[in-house]
N, C-alpha and C positions, 0 to 999 in steps of 0.2 A: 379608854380601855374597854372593848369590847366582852360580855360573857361570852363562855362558851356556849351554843347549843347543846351538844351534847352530839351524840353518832350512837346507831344501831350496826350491830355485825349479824349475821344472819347465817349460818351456814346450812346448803343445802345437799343431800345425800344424793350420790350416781346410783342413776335406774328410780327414782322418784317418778311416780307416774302423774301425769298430768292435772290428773283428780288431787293428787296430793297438791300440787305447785297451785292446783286454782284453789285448794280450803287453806293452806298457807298465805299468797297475796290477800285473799280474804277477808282472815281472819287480823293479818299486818293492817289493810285500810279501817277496818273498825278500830282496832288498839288506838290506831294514828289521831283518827276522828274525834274519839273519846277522851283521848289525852290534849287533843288541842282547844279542844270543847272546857275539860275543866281547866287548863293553864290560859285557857285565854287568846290565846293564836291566832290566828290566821289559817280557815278550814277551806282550802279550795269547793267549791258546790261538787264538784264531780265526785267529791270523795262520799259525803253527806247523803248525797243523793243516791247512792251506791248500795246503801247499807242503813237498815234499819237497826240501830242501835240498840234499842230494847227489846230485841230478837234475840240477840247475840250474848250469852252469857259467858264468862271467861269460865278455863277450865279448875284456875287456879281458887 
């Protein structure tokens, strides 16, 4: 019996300008990184190498 992973839903608003859609993928490849980082995962390098993590502070 396999777990589930789990799924992200994301919904993006019409007339989003591009500056938006590029600090949104962004901000998703940090989250990604950070969350594979402490579960343990499997982090593709491209992601990592992408984004400085300790730059990036959540809003929350």
């Amino acid at each position: 019996n396999e777990q589930h992973g789990g799924y992200l839903n994301m919904a993006c608003g019409v007339g989003m300008s591009e500056d938006e859609l590029d600090e949104l993928f962004s901000r998703l490849a940090t989250e990604y990184a950070r969350f594979t980082r402490k579960n343990g995962f499997f982090m593709p390098e491209e992601i990592s190498r992408r984004n400085d993590l300790d730059d990036y502070e959540s809003d929350e």
